[in-house]
N, CA, C and O of each residue as an XYZ file, in Angstrom:
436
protein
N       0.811     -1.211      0.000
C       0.000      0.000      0.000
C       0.848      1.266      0.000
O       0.409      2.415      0.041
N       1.700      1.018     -0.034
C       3.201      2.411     -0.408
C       2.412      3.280     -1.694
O       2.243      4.494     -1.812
N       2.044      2.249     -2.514
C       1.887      3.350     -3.611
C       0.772      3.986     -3.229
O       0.595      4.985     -3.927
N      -0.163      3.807     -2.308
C      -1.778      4.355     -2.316
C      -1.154      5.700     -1.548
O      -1.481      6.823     -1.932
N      -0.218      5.501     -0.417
C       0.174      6.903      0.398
C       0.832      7.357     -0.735
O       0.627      8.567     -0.834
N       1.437      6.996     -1.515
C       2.280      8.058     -2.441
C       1.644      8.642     -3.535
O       2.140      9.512     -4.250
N       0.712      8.228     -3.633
C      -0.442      8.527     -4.762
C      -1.310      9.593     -3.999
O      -2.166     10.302     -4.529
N      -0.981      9.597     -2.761
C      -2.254     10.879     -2.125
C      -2.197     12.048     -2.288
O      -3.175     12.769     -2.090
N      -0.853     12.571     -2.747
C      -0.539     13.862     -3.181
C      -1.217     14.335     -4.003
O      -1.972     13.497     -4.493
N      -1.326     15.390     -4.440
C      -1.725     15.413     -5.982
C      -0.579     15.903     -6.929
O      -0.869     15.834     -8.124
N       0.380     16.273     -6.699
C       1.749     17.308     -7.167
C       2.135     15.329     -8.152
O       2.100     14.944     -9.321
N       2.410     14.761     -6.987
C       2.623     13.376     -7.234
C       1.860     12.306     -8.074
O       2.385     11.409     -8.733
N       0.016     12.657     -7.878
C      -0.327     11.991     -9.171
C      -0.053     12.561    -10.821
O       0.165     11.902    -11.838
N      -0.147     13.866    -10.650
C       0.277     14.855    -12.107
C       1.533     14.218    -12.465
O       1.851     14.255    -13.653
N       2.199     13.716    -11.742
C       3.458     13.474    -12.379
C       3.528     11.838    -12.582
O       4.443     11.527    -13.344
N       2.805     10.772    -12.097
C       2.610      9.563    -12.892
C       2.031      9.983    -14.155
O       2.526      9.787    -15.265
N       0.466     10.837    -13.781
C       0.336     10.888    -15.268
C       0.979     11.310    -16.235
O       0.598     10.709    -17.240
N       2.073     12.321    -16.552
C       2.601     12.782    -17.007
C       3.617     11.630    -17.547
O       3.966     11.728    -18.724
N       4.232     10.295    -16.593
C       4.869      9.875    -16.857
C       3.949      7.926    -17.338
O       4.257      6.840    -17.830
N       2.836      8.605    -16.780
C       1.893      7.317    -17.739
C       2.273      7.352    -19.374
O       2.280      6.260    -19.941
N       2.605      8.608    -20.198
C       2.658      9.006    -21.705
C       4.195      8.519    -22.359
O       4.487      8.400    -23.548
N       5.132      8.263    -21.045
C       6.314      7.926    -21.841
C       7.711      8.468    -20.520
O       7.579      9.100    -19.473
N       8.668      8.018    -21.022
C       9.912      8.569    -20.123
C      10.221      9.660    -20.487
O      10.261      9.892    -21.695
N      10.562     10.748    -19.452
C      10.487     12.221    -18.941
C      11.978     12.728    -18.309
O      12.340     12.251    -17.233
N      12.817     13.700    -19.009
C      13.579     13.753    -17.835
C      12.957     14.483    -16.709
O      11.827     14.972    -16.725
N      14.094     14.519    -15.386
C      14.004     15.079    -14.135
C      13.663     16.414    -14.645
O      12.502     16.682    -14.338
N      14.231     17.344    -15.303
C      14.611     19.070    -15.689
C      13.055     18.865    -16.233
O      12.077     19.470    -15.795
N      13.056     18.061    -17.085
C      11.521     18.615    -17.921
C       9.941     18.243    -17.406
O       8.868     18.329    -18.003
N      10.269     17.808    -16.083
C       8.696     17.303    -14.890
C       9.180     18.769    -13.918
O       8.343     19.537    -13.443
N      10.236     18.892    -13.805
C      10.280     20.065    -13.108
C       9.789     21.222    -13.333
O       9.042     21.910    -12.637
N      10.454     21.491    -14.806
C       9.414     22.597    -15.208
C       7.972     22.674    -15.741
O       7.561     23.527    -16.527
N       7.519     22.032    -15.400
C       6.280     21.871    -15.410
C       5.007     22.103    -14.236
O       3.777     22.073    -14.204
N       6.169     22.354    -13.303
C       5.587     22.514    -11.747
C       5.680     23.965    -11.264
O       6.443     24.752    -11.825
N       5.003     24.285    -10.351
C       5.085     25.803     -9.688
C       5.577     25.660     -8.472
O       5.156     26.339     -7.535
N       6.586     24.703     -8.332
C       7.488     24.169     -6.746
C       8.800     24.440     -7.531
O       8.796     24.756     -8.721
N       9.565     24.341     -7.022
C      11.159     23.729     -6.921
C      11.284     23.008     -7.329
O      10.376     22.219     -7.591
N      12.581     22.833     -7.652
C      13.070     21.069     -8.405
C      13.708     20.390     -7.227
O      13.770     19.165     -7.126
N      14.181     21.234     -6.341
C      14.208     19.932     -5.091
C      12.994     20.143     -4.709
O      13.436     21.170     -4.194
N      11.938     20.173     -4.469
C      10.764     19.668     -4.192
C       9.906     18.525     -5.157
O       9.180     17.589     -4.824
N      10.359     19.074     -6.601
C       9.819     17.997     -7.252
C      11.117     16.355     -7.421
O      11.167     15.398     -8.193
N      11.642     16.646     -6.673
C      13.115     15.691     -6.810
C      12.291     14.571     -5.429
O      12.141     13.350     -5.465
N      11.856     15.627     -4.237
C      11.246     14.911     -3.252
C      10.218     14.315     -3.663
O      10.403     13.176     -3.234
N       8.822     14.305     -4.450
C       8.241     13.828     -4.908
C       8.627     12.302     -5.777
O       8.138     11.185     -5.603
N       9.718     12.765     -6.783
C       9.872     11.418     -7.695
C      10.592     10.828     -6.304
O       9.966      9.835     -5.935
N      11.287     11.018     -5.758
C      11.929      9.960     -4.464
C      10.705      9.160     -4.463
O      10.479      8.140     -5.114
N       9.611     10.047     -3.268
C       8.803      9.104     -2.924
C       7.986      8.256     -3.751
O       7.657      7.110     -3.446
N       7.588      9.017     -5.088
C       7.323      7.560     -6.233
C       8.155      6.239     -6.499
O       7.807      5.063     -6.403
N       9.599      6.914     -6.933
C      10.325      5.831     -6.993
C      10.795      5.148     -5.910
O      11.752      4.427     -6.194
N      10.277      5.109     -4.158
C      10.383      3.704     -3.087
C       9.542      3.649     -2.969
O       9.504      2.976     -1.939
N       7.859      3.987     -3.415
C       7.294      3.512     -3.302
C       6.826      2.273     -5.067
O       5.756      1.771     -5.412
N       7.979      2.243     -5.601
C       7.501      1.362     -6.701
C       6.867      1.704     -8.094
O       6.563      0.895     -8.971
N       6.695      3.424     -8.124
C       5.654      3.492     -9.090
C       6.872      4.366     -9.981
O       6.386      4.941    -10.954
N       7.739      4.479     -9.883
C       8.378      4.875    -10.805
C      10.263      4.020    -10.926
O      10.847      3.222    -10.193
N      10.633      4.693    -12.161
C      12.314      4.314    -11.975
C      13.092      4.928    -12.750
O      12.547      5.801    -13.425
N      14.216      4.778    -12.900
C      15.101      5.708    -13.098
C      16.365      5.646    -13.297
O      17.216      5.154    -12.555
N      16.514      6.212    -14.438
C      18.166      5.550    -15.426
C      18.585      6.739    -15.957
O      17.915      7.643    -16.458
N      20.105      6.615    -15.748
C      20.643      7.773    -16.148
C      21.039      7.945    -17.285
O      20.917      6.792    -17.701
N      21.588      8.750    -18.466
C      21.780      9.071    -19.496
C      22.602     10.415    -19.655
O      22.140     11.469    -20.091
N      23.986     10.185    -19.198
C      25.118     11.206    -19.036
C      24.492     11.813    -17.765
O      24.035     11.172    -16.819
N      24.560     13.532    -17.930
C      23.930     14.249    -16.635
C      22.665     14.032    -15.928
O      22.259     14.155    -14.772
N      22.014     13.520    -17.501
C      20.586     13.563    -17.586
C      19.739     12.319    -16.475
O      20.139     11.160    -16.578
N      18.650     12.606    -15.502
C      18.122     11.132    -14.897
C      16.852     11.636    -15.465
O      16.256     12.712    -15.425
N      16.620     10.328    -16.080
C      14.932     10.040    -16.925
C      14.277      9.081    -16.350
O      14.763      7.987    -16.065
N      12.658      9.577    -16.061
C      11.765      8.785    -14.940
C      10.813      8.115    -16.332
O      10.804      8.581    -17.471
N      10.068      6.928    -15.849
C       9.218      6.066    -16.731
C       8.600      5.594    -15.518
O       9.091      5.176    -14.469
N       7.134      5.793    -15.991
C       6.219      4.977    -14.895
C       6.292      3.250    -14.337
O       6.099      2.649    -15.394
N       6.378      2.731    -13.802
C       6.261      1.512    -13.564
C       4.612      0.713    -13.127
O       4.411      0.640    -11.915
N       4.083      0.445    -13.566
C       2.342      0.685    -13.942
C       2.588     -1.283    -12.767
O       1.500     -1.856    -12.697
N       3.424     -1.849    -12.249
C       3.183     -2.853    -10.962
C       2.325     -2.802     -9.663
O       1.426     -3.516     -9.220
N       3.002     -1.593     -9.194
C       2.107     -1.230     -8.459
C       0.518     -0.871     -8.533
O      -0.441     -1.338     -7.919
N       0.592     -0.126     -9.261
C      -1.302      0.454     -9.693
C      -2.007     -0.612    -10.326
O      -3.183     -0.397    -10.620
N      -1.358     -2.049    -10.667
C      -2.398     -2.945    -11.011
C      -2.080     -3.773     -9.520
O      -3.239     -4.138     -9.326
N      -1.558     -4.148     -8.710
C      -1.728     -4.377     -7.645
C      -2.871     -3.584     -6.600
O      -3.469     -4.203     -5.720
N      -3.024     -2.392     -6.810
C      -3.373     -1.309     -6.375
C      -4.842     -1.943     -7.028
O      -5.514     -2.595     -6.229
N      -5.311     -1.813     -8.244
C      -6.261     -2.257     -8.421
C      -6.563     -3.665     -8.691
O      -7.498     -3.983     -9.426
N      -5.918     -4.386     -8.208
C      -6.650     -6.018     -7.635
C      -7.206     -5.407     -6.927
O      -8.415     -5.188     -6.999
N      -6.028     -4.757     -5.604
C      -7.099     -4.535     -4.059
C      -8.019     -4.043     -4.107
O      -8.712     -4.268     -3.114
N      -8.784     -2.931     -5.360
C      -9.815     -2.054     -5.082
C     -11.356     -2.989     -5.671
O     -12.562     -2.779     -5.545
N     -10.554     -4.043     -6.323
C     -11.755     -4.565     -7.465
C     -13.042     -5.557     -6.598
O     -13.848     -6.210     -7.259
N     -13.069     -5.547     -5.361
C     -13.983     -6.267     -4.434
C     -14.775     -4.899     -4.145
O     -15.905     -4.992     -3.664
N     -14.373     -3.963     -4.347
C     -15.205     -2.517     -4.335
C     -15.968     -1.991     -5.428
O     -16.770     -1.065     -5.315
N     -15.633     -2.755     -6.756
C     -16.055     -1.916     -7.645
C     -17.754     -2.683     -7.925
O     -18.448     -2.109     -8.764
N     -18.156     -3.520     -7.456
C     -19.688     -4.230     -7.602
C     -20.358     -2.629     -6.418
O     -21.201     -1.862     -6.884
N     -19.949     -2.484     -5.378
C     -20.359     -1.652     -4.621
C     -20.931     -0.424     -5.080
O     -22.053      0.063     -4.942
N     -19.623      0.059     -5.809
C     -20.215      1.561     -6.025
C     -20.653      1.714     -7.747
O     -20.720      2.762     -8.390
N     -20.957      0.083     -8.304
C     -21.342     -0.036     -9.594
C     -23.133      0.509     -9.515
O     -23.850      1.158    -10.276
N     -23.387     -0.335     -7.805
C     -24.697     -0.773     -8.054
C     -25.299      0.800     -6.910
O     -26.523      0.895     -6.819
N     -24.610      1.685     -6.285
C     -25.154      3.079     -6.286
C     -24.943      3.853     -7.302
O     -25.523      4.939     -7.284
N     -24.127      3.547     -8.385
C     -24.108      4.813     -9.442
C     -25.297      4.453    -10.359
O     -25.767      5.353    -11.056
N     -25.980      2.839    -10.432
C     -27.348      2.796    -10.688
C     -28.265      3.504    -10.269
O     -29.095      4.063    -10.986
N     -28.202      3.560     -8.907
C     -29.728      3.748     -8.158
C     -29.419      5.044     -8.326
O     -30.418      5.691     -8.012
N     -28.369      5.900     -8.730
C     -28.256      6.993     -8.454
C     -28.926      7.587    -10.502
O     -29.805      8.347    -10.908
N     -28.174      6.947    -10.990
C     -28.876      6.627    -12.340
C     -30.212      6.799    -12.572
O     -30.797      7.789    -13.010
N     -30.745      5.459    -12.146
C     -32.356      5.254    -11.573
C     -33.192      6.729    -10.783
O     -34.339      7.127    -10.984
N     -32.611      7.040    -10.276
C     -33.589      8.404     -9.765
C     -33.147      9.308    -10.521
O     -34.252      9.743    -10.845
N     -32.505      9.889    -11.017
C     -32.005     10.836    -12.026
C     -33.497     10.553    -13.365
O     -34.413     11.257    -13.789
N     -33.229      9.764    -13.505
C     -34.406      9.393    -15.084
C     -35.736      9.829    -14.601
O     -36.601     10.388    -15.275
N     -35.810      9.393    -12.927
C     -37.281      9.151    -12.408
C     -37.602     11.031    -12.597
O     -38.387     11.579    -13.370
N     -36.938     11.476    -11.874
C     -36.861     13.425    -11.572
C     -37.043     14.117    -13.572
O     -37.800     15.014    -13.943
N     -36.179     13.394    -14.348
C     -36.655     13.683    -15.234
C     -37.566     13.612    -16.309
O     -37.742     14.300    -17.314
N     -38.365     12.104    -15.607
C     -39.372     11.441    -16.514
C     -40.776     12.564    -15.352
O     -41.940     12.760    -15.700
N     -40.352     12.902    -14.496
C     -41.520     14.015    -13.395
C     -41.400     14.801    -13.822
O     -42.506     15.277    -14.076
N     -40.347     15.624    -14.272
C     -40.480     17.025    -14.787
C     -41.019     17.023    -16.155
O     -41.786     17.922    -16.499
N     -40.640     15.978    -17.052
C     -42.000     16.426    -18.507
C     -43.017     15.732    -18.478
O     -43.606     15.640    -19.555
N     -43.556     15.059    -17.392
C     -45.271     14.972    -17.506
C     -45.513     16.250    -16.467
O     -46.543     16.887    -16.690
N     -44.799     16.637    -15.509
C     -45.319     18.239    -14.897
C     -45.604     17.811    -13.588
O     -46.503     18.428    -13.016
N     -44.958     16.751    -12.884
C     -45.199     16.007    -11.751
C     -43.922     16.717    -10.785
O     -42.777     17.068    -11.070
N     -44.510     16.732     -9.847
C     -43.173     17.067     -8.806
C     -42.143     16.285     -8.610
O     -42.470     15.102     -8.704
N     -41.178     16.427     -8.409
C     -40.306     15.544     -8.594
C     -39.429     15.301     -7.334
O     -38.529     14.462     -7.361
C-alpha cells in the first residue's frame, strides 16, 4: 500500500500521469511545476520507493518512466469494491431518469 500513500498527493499523481505518456527527464517534470526542483526531486523519491516509478541515467541527464506494478496491484485490491459503487451509481442513475421522466409529464419531482 506504499503506492496508495504516495499517490495521495496530488503534485505526485500529475506526475505519474505525465509519466503514464512515456519517459520524462528530471529538468523537464520540473518545469512543469510551480514548486522547486528539489521539491519535485522529493516527490519522484517518494514515487520511486514507493515502486511506481524508476530511473536511469543518461550522461547528466536522470529520466523517470512509470512503472504501472504497483497500480495494477493497487487495483486487484480495489476490485472487491467496484460491484459496490457499480450498483449506487445505478440507483443513483435510476432516480435521475425518475426526476426527469416528473419534470416532462409536470409532476413534482
Amino acid at each position: 500500500m506504499d503506492a496508495l500513500a504516495a499517490l495521495a498527493d496530488p503534485v505526485r499523481r500529475e506526475l505519474v500521469g505525465l509519466l503514464a505518456q512515456g519517459e520524462v527527464p528530471a529538468g523537464e517534470l520540473a518545469d512543469r511545476f510551480p514548486v522547486s526542483r528539489p521539491a519535485i526531486s522529493r516527490h519522484l523519491r517518494v514515487l520511486r520507493e514507493a515502486g511506481l516509478v524508476t530511473v536511469r541515467a543518461e550522461g547528466k541527464r536522470r529520466l523517470y518512466a512509470l512503472d504501472p506494478t504497483p497500480l495494477r496491484e493497487l487495483d486487484d485490491w480495489l476490485e472487491p469494491y467496484r460491484d459496490l459503487w457499480a450498483s449506487r451509481l445505478d440507483a443513483l442513475d435510476t432516480e435521475i431518469a425518475r426526476g426527469r421522466r416528473a419534470r416532462r409529464n409536470g409532476e413534482p419531482a
